[in-house]
Each structure stands twice: as C-alpha cells, then as structure tokens.
C-alpha positions as CSV (number, residue, x, y, z in Angstrom):
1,X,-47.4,17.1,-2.2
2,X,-46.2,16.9,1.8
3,X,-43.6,15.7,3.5
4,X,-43.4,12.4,4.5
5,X,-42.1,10.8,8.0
6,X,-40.3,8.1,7.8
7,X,-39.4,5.9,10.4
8,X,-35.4,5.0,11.4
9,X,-35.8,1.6,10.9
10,X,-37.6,1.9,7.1
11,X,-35.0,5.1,6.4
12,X,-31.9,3.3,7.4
13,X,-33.4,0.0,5.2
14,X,-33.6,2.2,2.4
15,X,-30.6,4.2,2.3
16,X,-29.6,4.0,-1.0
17,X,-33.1,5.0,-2.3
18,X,-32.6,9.3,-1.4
19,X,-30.3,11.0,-3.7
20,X,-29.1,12.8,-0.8
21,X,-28.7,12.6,2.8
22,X,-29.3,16.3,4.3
23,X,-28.2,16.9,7.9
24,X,-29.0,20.4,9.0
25,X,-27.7,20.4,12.0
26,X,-24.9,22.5,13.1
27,X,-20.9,21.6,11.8
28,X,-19.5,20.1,15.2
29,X,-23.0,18.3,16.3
30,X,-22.5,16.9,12.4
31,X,-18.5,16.3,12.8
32,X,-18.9,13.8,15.7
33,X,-21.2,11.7,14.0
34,X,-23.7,11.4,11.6
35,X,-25.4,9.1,9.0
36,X,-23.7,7.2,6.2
37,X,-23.4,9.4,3.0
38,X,-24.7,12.6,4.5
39,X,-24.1,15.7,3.6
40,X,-24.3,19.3,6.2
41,X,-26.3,22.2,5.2
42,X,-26.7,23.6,8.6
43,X,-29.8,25.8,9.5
44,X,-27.7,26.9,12.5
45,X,-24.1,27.2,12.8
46,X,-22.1,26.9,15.9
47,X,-22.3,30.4,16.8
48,X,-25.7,31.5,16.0
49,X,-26.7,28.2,17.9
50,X,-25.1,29.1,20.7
51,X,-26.4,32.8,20.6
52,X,-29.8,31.6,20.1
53,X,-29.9,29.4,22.6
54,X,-28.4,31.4,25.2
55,X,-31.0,34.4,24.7
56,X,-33.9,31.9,24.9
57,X,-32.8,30.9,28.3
58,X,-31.5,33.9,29.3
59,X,-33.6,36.6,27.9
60,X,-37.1,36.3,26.0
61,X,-37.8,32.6,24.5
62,X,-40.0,34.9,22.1
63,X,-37.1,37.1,20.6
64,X,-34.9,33.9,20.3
65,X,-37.4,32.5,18.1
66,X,-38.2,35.6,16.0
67,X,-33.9,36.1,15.7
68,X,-33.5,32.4,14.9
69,X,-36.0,32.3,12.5
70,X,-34.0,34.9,10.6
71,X,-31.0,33.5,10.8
72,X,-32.9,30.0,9.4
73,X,-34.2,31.6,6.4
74,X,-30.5,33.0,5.6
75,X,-29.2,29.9,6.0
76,X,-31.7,27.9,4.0
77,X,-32.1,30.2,1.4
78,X,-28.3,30.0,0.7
79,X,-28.4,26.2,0.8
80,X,-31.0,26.5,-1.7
81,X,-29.3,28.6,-4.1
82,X,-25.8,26.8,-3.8
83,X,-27.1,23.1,-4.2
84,X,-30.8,22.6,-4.8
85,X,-30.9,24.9,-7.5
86,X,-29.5,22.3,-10.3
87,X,-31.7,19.4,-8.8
88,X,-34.5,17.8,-11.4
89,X,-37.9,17.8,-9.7
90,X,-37.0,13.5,-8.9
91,X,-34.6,14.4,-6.8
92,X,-35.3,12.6,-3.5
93,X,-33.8,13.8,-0.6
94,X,-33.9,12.6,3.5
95,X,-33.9,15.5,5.7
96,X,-32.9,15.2,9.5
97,X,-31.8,17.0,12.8
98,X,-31.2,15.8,16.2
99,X,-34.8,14.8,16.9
100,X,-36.6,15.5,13.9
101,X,-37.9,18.5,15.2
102,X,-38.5,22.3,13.7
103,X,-34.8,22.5,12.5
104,X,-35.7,19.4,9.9
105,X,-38.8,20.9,9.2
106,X,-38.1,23.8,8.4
107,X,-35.6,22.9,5.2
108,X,-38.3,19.9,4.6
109,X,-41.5,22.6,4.3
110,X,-38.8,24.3,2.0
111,X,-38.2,21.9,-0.3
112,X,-41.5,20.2,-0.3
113,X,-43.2,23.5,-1.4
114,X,-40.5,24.2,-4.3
115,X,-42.4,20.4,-5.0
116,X,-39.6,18.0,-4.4
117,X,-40.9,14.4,-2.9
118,X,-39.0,15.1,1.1
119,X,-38.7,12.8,3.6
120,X,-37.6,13.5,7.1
121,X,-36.6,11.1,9.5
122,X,-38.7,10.3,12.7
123,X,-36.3,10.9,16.0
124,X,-33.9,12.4,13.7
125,X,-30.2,11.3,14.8
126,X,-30.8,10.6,18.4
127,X,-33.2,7.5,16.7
128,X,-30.4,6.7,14.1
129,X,-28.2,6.1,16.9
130,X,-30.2,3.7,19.2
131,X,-30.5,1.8,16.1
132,X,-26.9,2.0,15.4
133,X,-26.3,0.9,19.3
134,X,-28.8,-2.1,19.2
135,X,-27.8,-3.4,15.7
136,X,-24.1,-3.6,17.3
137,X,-25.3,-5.9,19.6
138,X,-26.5,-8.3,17.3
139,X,-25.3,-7.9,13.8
140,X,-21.6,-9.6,15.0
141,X,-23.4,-12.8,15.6
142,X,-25.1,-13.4,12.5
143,X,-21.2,-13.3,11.3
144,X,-18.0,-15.8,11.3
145,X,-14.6,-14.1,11.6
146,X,-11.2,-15.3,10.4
147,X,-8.9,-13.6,12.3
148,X,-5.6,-12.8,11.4
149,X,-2.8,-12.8,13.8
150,X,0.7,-12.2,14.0
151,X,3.2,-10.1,16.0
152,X,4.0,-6.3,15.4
153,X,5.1,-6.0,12.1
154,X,4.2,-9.4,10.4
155,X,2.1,-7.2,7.6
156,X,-1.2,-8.1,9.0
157,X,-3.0,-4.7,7.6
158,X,-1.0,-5.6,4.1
159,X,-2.9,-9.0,4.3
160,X,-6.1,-7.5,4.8
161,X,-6.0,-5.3,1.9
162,X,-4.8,-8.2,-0.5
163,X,-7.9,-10.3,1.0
164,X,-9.8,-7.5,0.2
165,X,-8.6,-6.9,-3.4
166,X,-9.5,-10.7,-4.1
167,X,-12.6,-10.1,-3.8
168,X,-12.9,-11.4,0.4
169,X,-14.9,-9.4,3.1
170,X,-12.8,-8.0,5.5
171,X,-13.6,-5.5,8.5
172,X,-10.3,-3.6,8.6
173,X,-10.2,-2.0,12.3
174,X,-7.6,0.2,12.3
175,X,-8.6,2.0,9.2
176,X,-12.3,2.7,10.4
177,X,-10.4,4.1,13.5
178,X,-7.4,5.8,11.8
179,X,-4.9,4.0,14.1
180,X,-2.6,1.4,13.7
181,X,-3.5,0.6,17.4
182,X,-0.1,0.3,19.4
183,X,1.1,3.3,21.8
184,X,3.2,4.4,18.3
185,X,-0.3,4.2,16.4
186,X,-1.3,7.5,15.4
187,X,-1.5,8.5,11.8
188,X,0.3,11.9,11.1
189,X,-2.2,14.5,10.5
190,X,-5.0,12.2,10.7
191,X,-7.0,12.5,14.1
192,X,-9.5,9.3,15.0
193,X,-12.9,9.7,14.7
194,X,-15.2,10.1,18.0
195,X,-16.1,7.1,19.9
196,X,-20.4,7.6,18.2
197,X,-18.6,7.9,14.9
198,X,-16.4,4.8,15.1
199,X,-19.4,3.2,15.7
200,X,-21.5,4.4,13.0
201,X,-18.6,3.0,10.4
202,X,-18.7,-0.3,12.4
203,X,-22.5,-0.2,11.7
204,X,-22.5,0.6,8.2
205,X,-19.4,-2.2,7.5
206,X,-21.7,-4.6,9.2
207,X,-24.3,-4.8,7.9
208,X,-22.9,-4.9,4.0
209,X,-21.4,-8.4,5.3
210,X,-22.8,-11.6,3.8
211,X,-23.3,-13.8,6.3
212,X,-23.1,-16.8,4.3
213,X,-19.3,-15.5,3.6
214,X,-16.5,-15.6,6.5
215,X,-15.4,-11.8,7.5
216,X,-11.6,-11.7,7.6
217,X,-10.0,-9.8,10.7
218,X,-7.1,-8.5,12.4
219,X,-6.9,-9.7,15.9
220,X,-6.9,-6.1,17.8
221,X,-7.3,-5.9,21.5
222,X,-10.5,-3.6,23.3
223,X,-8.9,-0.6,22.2
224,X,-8.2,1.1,18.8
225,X,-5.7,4.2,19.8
226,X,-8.7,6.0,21.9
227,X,-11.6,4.4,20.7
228,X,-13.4,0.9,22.3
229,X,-14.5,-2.1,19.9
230,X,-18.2,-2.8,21.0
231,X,-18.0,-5.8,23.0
232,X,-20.5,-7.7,21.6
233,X,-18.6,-7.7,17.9
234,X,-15.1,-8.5,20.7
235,X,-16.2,-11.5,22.0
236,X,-17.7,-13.0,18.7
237,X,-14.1,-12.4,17.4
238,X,-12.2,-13.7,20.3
239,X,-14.4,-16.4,21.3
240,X,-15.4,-18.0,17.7
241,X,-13.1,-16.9,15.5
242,X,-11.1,-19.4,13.2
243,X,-7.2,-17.9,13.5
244,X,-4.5,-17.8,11.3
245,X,-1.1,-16.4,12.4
246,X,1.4,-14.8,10.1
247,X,5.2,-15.8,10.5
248,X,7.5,-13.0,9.1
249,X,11.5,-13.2,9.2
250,X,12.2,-10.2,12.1
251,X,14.5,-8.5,9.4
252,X,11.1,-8.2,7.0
253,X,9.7,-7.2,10.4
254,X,11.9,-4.5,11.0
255,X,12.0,-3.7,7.6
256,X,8.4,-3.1,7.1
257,X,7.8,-1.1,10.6
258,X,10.4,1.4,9.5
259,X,7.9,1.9,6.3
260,X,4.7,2.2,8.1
261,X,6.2,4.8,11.0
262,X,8.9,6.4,8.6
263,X,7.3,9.8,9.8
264,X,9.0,9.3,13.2
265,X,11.8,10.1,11.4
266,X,10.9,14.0,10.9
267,X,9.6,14.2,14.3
268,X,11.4,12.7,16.8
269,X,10.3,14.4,19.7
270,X,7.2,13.0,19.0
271,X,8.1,10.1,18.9
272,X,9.8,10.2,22.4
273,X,7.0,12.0,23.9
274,X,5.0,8.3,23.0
275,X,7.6,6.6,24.6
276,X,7.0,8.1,27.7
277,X,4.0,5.9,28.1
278,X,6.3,2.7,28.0
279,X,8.1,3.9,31.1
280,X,5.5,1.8,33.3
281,X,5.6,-1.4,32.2
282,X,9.5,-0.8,30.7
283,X,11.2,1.2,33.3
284,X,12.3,5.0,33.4
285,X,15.7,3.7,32.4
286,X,15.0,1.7,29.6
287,X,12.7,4.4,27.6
288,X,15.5,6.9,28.5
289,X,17.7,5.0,26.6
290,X,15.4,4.7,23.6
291,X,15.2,8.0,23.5
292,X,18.5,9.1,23.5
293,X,19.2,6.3,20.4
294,X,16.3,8.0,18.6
295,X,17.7,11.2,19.0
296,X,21.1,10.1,17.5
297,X,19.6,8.5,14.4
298,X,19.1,5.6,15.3
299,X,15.5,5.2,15.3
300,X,16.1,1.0,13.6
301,X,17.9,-0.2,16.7
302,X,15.0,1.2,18.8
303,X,12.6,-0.7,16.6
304,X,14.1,-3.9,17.1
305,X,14.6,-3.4,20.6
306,X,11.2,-2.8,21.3
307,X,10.0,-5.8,19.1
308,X,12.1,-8.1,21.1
309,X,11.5,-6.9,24.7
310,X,8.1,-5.4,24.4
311,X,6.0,-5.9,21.5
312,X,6.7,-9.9,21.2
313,X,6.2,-10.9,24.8
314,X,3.2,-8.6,25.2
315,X,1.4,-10.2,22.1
316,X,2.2,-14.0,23.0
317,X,0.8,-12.9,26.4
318,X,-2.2,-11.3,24.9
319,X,-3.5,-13.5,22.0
320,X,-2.7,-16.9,23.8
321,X,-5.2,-15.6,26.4
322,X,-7.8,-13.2,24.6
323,X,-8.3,-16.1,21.2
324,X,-10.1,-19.2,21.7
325,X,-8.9,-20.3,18.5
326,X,-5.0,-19.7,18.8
327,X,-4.1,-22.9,20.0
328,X,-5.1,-24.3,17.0
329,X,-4.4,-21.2,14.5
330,X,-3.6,-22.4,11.2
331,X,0.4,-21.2,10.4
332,X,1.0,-18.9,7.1
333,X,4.8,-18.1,7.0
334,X,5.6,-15.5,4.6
335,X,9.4,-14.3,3.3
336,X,8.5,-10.9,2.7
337,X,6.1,-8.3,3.0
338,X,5.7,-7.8,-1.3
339,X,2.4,-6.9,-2.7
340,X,3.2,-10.0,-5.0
341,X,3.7,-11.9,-1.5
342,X,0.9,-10.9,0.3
343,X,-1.5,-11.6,-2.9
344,X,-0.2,-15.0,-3.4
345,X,-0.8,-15.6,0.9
346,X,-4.2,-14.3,0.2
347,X,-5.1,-16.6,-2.6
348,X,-4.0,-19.8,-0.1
349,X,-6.8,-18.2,2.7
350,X,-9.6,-17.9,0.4
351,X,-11.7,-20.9,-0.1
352,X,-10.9,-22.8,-3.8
C-alpha cells in the first residue's frame, strides 16, 4: 500500500468520501481557515514552529531539521495513540498541510505503513484556497436569489430561518459571519471568523445549492461587521435578484430589536463605545445624548430614536440604490414577529 496524491479539484469533489479530514498544520495557521469538516492534529505547534523555524534561518538548517524531526515524531505518535488507535483498517483519511509538503507526509508515511488507504492533497491548503477563490467567482451565477428586504428590525433573519425550516435554500449572511451587520452587530462572546474563513463557509454553502431552486437572501450591504461579501456573489444579488420587502408595525420593530440586542442591557458601556462611531454621520451632540439615555435605563427610547433618524433613512437610501429589483419588490406585511407568523409568511414565499 502507498499513499496516494490527490489532486484539489478531485479531493474537494469527493469530500464526503474520507472518514476524516486531517490538517496537521499548526493551531493558528488551522484557526484562520481551513477545509470543511476538518479536524487539527498538528505535527508542529505554534511554538515549536516558531523555534524551529527561527534556528533554521538563524543557526544550522541541519540541527533544525534533526530537532524538528523530534518534535514531529512526539507529536504524531501522540496523535496516533489518542485517535487512530480505535480506527478499523477502512478508515480513509485525507491528510494536508500548507503545500502538501514534508509536514503531510510525514503523518501520511505514518498511517500508510500502520496500512490505512491515505490520501494527501496536492498543494495542500494554499491549492484548496485558489479553488475556493475561483469557484466564488463563478458559482453565484449559476444561482437565482430572492432577496429579502426590509428595515432594521422587520425580522428578516427570523424569516430566513422559517424559509429554511420549510424545507427552502437559504444563504444566511450574517450567521456565516457571526454579525448581525449594523455598527450594533457583534454577537457577545462570539468573534467573526477571518476574512479566508468567511469565505470558505461561503464556498461550502454554495456549492450545496440547487440551481434549479431559487436561494433566499437577506439584502446585506459589502460589509458583514469586518468581513467583505465577494463581489461577484454581490452583484448577482443586487443586480438579479427578485425582492421582497417585509413591512413590520415600528412597535414589533422595537419590540423585536430589544430581544435580539438585550445584552446591551448588561453592558452599557459597550454599547456607548459603538455609538461613538455614529458621531460622523449623526453629530457629537446627538450620540452624546444617546448615551446619556442609555446610561439612565433607557436603552428603548434610544432604539427608537435611532430607527427613525438613522437606521430608516439610511436603508431607503441604500436598497433604492444598491437593488435592481426594489422598485418592483413584491410587499409581505407581517403583524408580528411570532414563530407562528413568520412560518405562515414563509409558506406564502415558497412556490405552491
């Protein structure tokens, strides 16, 4: 038995096929990105990567070698014994690093002579992700969009999980980015993923899609909290998407955006700090004064102020310009924000 090679293009057609996805490289090169399903069993960690590769450069290339080598085995032997050891010889695994050099190969010569069937992947991640970057390019126009509209608080994300439990596609935005996507739009103790990672969800959402199916939407602008919607899968949305916009009473409104940011509520200096950004297009005086009516409890009157004066105006502003199918966006007016309501506003957008 050897190892086999396998190419991105074949590896990433075939996902589902290994048992497990093995990434050895080390915990933060895995933590910004890697491929869909994978797990880390780093021949390297951090540290000793960083030691190794400063005494190769530094020092003697040939004692970096022999003092990564033993590090490697450590590392691999330990992987070994904590999760290869209850594996049945058809266990299948896809071993890369970030080129599919020695760090793959050295786990892959492992597990190959224990006389597991191992493939490693050609170009290791660096191939994965030009694939990942040209597949973005094209995989949104193979697609049609629905997107869903509506101003702050109309229970757009509510709608999207209700298509989604009756059964629609839907490519839900601001949960692959963990960001509700306004300057508020941070979820507590939940950082966003890196830009590359973001991505690689994108990718992997994608390409599940039927294309014979419309993909339902929200209408998001450029920018998820930090991270950039590729523009290719952008102007697909903006320029042919079918829109719908969602009409919600501005009490439901307000009712609803008090749930989704009720953690303001034990952190309002936080929530003040964000404010800070609004001072340019709202004036120093203005945020001051939302501020202070945070601070004294009142954190409902600054939600309603800042549906009225910024939130609404900035929408109309942005949709009417950024969605070639606004003008024409078929109207859904809902009473409430209920599951029960939001199922039965699904059911009327799926097609009979």
């Amino acid at each position: 038995m050897a190892v086999v090679p396998v190419a991105a293009p074949d590896a990433l057609a075939r996902l589902a096929q290994f048992d497990t996805i093995v990434d050895v490289r080390s915990p933060s090169e895995f933590a910004e990105d890697h491929l869909p399903r994978a797990v880390n069993w780093p021949v390297l960690d951090d540290d000793e990567r960083h030691v190794i590769g400063t005494e190769y450069k530094q020092m003697s290339p040939f004692d970096a070698r022999k003092r990564g080598a033993s590090l490697v085995a450590r590392n691999v032997a330990r992987h070994i014994e904590h999760w290869v050891l209850d594996k049945p010889r058809t266990w299948r695994p896809l071993v890369y690093c970030w080129r599919g050099g020695q760090r793959s190969g050295t786990l892959a010569w492992f597990l190959d002579q224990i006389g597991f069937r191992t493939h490693v992947l050609q170009g290791g991640y660096k191939a994965f992700r030009r694939h990942v970057v040209a597949d973005l390019r094209h995989l949104p126009e193979g697609l049609e969009f629905t997107v869903i509209c509506g101003r702050t608080g109309s229970g757009k994300s509510r709608l999207l999980a209700a298509l989604r439990e009756a059964g629609a596609q839907v490519l839900d935005l601001e949960g692959l980015a963990c960001h509700r996507g306004s300057v508020l739009g941070a979820l507590p103790a939940q950082p966003q993923p890196s830009q590359k990672a973001f991505e690689t969800r994108l990718w992997w959402a994608l390409r599940q899609f039927d294309a014979n199916r419309t993909v339902y939407v929200e209408s998001e602008s450029k920018k998820v909290g930090n991270l950039r919607v590729p523009e290719e899968l952008m102007q697909r949305m903006r320029l042919r998407g079918r829109c719908v916009e969602v009409e919600l009473p501005d009490a439901a409104r307000l009712e609803l955006l008090l749930q989704d940011y009720a953690h303001f509520g034990d952190d309002v200096e936080g929530f003040c700090r964000l404010l800070d950004a609004l001072a340019a297009l709202r004036g120093r005086e203005q945020v001051a004064a939302w501020q202070a009516a945070a601070r004294a409890g009142r954190l409902a009157d600054v939600f309603r102020e800042l549906m009225t004066t910024h939130y609404d105006p900035t929408y109309q502003r942005s949709t009417e310009r950024n969605f070639a199918g606004h003008t024409h966006a078929r109207i859904l007016r809902l009473t409430n924000a209920s599951p029960a309501s939001m199922a039965e506003a699904a059911k009327t957008l799926l097609p009979s």
